[in-house]
C-alpha positions as CSV (number, residue, x, y, z in Angstrom):
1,X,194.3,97.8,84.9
2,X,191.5,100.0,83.9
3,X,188.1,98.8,85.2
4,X,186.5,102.2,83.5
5,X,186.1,100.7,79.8
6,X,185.2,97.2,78.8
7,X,185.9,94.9,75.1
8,X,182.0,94.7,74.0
9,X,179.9,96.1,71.0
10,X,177.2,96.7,72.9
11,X,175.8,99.7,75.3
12,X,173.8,102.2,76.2
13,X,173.7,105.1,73.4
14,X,175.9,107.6,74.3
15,X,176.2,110.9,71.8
16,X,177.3,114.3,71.9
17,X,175.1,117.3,70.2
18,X,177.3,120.2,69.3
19,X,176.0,123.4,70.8
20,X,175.8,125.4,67.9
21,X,173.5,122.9,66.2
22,X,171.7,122.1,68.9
23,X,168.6,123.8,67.2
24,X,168.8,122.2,64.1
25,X,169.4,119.2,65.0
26,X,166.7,118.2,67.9
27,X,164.1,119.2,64.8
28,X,165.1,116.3,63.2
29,X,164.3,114.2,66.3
30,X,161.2,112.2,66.7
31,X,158.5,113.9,68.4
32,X,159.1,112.2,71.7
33,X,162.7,112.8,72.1
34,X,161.8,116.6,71.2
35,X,159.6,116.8,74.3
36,X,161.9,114.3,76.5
37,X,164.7,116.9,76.0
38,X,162.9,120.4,76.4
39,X,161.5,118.1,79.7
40,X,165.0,117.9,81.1
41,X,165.9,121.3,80.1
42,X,168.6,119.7,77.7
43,X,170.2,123.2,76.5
44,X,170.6,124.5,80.1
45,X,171.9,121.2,81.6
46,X,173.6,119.6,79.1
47,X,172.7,116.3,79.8
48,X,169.7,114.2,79.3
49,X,168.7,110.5,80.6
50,X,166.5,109.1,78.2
51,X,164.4,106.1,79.2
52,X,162.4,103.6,77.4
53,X,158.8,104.1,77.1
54,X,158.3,100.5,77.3
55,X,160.8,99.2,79.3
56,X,161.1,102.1,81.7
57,X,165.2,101.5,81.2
58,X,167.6,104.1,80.2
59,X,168.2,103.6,76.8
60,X,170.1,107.1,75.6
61,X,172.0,109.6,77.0
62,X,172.6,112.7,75.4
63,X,175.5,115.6,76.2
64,X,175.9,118.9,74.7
65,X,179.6,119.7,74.0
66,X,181.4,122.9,72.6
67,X,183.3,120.9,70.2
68,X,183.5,117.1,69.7
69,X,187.4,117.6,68.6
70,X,187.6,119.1,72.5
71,X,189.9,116.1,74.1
72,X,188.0,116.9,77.0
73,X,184.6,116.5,76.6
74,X,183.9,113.2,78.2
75,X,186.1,114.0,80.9
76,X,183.4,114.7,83.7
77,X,181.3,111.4,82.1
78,X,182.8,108.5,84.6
79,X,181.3,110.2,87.3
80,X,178.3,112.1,86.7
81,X,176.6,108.7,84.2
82,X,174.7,106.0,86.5
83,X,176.8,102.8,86.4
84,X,176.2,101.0,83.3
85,X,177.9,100.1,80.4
86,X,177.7,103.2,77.4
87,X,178.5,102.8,74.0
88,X,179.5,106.1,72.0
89,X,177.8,107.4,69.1
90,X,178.8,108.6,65.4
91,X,182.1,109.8,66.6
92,X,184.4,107.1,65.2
93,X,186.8,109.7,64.3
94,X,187.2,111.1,67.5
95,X,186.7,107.7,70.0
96,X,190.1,107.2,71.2
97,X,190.6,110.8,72.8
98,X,186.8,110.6,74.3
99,X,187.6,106.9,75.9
100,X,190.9,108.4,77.4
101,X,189.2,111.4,78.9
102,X,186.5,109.2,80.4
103,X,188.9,107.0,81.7
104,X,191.2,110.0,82.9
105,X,188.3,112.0,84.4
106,X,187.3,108.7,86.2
107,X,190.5,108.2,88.4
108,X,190.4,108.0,91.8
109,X,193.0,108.0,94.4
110,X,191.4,105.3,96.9
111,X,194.0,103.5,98.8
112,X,193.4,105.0,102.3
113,X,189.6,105.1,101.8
114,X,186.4,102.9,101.3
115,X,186.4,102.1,97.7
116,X,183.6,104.6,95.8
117,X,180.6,103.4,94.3
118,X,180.8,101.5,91.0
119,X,181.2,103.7,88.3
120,X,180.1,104.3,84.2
121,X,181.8,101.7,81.5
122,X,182.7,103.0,78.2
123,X,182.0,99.8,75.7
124,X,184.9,99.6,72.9
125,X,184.6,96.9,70.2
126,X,187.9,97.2,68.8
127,X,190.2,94.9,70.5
128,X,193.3,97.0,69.2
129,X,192.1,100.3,70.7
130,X,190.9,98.6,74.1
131,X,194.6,97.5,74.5
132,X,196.0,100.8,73.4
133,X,193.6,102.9,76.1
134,X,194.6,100.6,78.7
135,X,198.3,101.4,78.6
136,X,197.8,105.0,78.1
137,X,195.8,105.2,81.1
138,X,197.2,102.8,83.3
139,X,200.5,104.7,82.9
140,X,198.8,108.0,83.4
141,X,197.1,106.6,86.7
142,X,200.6,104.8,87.5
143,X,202.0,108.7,87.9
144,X,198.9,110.0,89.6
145,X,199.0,107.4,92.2
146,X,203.1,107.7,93.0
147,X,202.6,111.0,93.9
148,X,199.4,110.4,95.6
149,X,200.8,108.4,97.9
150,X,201.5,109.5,101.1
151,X,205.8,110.0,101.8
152,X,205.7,107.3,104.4
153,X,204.9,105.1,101.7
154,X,206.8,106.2,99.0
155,X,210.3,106.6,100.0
156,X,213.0,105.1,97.8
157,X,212.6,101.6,99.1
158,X,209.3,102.4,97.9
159,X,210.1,103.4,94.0
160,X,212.6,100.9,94.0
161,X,210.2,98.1,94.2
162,X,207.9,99.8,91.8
163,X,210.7,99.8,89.5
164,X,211.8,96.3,90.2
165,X,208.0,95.0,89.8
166,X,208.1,96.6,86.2
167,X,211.2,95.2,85.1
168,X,209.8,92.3,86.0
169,X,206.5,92.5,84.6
170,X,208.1,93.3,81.0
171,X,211.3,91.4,81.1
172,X,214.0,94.1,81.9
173,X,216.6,94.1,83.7
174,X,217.1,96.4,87.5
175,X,220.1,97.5,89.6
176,X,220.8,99.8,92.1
177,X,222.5,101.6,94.3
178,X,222.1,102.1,98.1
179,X,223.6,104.0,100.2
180,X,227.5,104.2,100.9
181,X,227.1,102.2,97.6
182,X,226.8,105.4,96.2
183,X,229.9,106.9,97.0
184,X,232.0,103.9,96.4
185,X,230.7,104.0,92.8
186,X,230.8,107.9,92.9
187,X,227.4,109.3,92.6
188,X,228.7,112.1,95.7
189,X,225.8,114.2,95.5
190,X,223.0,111.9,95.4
191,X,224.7,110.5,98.8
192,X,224.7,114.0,100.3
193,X,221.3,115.3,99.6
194,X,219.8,111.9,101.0
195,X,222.1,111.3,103.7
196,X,220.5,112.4,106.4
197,X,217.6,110.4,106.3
198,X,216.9,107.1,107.2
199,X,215.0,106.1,104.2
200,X,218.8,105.8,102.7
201,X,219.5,107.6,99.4
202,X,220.0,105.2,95.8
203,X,220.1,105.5,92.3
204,X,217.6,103.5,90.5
205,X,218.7,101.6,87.4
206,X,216.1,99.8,84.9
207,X,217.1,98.5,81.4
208,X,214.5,96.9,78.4
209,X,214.3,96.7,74.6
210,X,217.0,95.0,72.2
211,X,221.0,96.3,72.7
212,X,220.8,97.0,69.1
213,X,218.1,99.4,69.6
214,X,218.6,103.4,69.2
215,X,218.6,104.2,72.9
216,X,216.7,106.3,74.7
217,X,217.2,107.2,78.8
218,X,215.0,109.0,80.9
219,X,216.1,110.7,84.7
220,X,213.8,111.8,87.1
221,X,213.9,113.6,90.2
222,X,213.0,111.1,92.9
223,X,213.1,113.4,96.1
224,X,210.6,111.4,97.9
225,X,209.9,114.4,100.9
226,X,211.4,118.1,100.8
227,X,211.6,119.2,103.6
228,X,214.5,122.1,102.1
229,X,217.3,120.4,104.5
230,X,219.0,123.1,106.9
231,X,217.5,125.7,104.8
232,X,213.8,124.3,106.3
233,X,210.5,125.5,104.5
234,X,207.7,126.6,106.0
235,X,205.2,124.3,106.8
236,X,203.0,126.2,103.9
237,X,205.7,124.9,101.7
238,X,206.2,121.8,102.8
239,X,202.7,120.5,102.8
240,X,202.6,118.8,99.3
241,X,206.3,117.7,99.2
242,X,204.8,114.3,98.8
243,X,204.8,115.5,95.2
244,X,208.5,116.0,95.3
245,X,209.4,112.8,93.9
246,X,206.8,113.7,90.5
247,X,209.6,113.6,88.1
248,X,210.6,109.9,88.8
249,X,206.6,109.1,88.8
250,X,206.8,110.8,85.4
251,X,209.6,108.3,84.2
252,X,208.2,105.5,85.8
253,X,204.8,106.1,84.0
254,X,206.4,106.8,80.4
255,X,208.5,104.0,80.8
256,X,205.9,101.7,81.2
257,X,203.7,103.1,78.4
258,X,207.1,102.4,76.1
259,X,207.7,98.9,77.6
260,X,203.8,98.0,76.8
261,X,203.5,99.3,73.4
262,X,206.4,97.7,72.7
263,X,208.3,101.1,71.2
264,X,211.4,99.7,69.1
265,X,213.8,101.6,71.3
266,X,216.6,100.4,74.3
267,X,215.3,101.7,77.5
268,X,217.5,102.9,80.4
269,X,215.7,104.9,83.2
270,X,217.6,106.4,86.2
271,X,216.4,107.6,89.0
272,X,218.1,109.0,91.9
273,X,216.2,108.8,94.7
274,X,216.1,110.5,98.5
275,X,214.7,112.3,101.4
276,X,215.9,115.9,101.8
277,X,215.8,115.5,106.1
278,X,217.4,117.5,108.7
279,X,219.6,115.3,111.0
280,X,223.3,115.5,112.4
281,X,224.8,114.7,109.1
282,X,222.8,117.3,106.6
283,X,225.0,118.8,104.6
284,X,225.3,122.6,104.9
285,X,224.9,125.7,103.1
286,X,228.5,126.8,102.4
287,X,230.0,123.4,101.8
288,X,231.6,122.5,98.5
289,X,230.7,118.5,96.8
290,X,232.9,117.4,94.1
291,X,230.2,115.6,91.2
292,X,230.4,112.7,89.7
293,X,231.8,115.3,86.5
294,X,234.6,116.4,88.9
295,X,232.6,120.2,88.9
296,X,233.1,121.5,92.0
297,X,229.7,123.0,93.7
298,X,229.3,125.3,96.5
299,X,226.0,124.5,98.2
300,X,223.9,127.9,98.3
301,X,221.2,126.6,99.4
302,X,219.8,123.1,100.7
303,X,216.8,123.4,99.6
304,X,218.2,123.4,96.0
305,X,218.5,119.8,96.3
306,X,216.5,118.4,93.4
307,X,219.5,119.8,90.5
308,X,222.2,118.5,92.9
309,X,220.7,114.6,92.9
310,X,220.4,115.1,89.1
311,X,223.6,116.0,87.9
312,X,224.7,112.7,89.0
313,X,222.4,110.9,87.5
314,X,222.7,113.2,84.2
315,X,226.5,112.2,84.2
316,X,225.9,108.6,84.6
317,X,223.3,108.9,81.7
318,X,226.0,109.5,79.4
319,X,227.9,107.2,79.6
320,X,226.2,104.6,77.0
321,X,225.8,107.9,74.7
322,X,222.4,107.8,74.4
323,X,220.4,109.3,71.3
324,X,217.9,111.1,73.6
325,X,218.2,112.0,77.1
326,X,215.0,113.1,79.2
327,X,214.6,114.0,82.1
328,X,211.4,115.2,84.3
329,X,211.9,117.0,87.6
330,X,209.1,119.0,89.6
331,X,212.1,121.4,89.9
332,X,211.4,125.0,90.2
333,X,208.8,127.2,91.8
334,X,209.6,129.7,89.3
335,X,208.3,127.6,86.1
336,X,204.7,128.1,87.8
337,X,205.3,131.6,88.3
338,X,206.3,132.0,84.5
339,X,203.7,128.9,83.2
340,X,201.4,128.5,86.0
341,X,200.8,125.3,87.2
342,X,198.7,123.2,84.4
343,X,201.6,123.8,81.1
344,X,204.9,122.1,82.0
345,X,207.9,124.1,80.8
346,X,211.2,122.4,79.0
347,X,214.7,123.0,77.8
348,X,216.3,121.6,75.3
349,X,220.0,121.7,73.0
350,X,217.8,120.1,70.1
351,X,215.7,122.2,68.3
352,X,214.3,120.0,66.3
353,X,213.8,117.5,69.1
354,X,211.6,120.2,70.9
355,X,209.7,121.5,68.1
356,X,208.7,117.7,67.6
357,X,207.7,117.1,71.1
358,X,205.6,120.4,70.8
359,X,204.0,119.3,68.0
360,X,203.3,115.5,69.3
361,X,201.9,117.2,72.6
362,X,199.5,119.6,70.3
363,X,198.5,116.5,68.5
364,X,197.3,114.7,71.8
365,X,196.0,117.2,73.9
366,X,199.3,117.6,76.4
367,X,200.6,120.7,75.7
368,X,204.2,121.4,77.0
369,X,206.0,125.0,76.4
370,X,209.4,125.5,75.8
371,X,211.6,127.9,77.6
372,X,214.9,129.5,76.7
373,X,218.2,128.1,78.0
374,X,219.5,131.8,78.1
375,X,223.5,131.6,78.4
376,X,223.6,134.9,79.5
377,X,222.3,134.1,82.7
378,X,224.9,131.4,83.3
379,X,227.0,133.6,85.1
380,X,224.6,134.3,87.8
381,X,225.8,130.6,88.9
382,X,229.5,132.2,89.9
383,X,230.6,131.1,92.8
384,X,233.9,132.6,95.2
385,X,234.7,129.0,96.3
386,X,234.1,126.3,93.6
387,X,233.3,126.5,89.8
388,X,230.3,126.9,90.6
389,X,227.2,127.1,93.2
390,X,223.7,125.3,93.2
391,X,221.9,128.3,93.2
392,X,221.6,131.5,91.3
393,X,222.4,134.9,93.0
394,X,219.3,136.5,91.7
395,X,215.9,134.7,92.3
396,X,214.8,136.1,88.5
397,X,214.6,133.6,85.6
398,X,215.2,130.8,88.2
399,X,213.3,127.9,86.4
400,X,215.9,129.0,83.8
401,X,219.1,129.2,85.8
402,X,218.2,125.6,87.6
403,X,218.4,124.1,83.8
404,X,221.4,125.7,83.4
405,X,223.1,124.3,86.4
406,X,221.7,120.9,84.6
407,X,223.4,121.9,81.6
408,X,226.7,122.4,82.7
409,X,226.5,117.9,83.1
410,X,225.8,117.4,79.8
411,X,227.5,116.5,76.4
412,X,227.4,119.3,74.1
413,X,226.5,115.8,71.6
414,X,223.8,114.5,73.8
415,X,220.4,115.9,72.6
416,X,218.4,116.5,76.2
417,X,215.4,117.8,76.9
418,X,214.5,118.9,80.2
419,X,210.8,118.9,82.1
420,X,210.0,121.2,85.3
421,X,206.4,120.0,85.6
422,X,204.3,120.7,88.5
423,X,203.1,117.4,88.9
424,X,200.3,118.2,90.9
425,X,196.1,119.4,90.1
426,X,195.8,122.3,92.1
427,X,191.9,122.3,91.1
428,X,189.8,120.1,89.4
429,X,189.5,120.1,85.4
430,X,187.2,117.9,83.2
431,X,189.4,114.8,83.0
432,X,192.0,116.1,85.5
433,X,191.0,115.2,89.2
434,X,192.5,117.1,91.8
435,X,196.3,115.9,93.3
436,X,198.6,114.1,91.4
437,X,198.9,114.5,87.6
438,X,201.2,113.4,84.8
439,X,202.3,116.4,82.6
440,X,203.9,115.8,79.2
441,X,204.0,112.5,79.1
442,X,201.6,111.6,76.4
443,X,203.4,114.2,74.4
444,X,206.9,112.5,74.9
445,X,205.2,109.5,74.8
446,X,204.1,110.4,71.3
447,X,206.9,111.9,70.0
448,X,209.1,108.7,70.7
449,X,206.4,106.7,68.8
450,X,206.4,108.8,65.8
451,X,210.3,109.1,65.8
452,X,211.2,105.3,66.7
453,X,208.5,103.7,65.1
């Protein structure tokens, strides 16, 4: 729960002067306030503390802002405001997306450190608004703090409580598989890619909403450590594999944002979840899985794991013929060469489906891009052995062939769309602290809310 805003109609003023009328308007100011900011050097800094003559308390605060439809601008607020309770100025129309990107910007990933000082409050009279900010950052923060956590604490034990604990919390409904479980109920390649770990491999089940509701099921990519298997990173590369497991944070965020607002939809959210490790029993490069499909794959490469543990759980999606299947996965290196690292790219077989996530993501601030699924580059998947291998024979277009391979486990009928997201802040932004981040998911999130509403 969010400790960054608070239900009052009270607080400190808190406004934002537009930069290209900062002239005009501080001439309308009283004489004092004109001198107080030209004191503080309010044009240049861009913030002023204004105290009470009287009183000697601050009583005002004044920032200058590009725009005051930037989501943005209170991003950096949480931080650099003394502690105190603030109440927001003559910007009713824009009050929800400041108060998120005060409480976004005021995250703080504290669990293996002394708790930071107390922070700024953002007062919010509307009781309807307070609840809605809440779940919208709470599941943001939820996503942030998965992949925060260190892997030692976050294996799939680890997201299978979390998952557990929200079924719980919003009376769902959780299963799973574990380990030889899996290839007794025929999930082969999640059991492969995790088998060599200790932490042993499952697929994560959670179920809500009404069975008469248009459903909806999201898969995420729950490799909770890369290390690339037999086909070992560097340790360059394998520094931030904490992260590996983003796409399940991603689910596991968005589903709770769904499950609190209540969206009139039937949930289902699968994650398959593992540790790539290096032990006797690692599979190899050159050995051939039969899916859950019955595809046959030659393994190319071990460090391709992420696509192999997902077409197993893409399979299983199907089975209840869902109207929409999502899935998030921090997937390929080569989306960030193509995007960079701060605009997740997608796939999907639904045109419409994408241009309306585009447009919900525009609409909220969380942009998301979508990239081609290029057929033509299907056949760089050939493989000698088996129908096909897990990794393209050229490294070009490679966020592109890896959502292929995910193709291939699909319905032609089932609309999917298809996330490779970063997951991860490589530096700080106003609103957007360094390390973990959610990506698209208050875009999907809206999108679902305008289409199931």
């Amino acid at each position: 729960m969010s400790t960054l805003i608070r239900h009052s109609t009270s607080g400190i003023s808190l406004s934002f002067v537009v930069k290209n009328d900062l002239a005009a308007w501080q001439q309308q100011q009283p004489t004092f306030l004109q001198n107080w900011l030209n004191s503080c050097d309010f044009a240049k800094q861009g913030i002023a503390l204004v105290v009470d003559p009287q009183t000697a308390a601050l009583s005002q605060v004044y920032c200058l802002v590009n725009s005051l439809d930037d989501f943005w601008l209170a991003g950096d607020l949480a931080s650099k405001l003394p502690a105190g309770l603030y109440q927001v100025q003559g910007c009713e129309q824009q009050l929800e997306q400041i108060a998120l990107g005060f409480m976004l910007g005021g995250y703080e990933f504290s669990e293996y450190k002394a708790k930071g000082a107390a922070k700024a409050q953002l007062a919010i009279a509307d009781a309807a608004l307070f609840t809605r900010l809440e779940q919208q950052a709470d599941a943001i923060n939820l996503v942030r703090d998965l992949v925060n956590t260190p892997a030692a604490d976050m294996m799939p034990q680890h997201l299978s409580q979390v998952m557990a604990d929200l079924a719980h919390t919003y009376d769902g409904s959780f299963s799973e598989w574990v380990g030889d479980e899996l290839l007794e109920q025929n999930y082969p390649t999640i059991h492969m890619v995790g088998r060599a770990s200790e932490n042993k491999p499952r697929l994560l089940d959670l179920r809500w909403g009404a069975d008469d509701a248009p459903l909806v099921t999201l898969v995420g990519k729950g490799v909770c450590f890369d290390s690339g298997g037999l086909d070992l990173k560097p340790s360059s590369g394998m520094r931030n594999m904490k992260k590996d497991m983003g796409g399940a944070a991603h689910v596991i965020g968005l589903a709770q944002l769904i499950m609190a607002a209540k969206l009139p939809i039937q949930l289902r959210v699968l994650v398959p979840a593992v540790e790539n490790a290096v032990s006797r029993n690692a599979f190899r490069p050159g050995d051939v899985i039969k899916t859950r499909k019955g595809i046959m794959v030659e393994i190319d490469n071990t460090d391709a794991e992420g696509r192999l543990v997902l077409c197993d759980a893409l399979s299983e999606a199907q089975n209840d013929k869902p109207q929409l299947l999502i899935d998030f996965a921090t997937l390929t290196g080569a989306c960030r060469i193509a995007l960079g690292t701060e605009l997740p790219g997608f796939f999907s077989t639904h045109r419409d489906v994408a241009n309306g996530i585009i447009d919900a993501g525009i609409a909220v601030s969380d942009p998301v891009w979508q990239l081609p699924l290029f057929e033509q580059y299907r056949s760089l998947l050939k493989s000698d052995v088996a129908d096909m291998a897990n990794c393209a024979s050229s490294p070009f277009g490679g966020a592109i062939t890896a959502a292929l391979y995910l193709k291939e486990f699909v319905e032609p009928t089932t609309p999917w769309v298809h996330f490779d997201v970063m997951a991860w802040n490589l530096r700080p932004l106003p609103g957007r602290p360094v390390g973990g981040e959610a990506l698209g998911v208050r875009a999907v999130f809206n999108y679902l809310e305008s289409r199931f509403h």
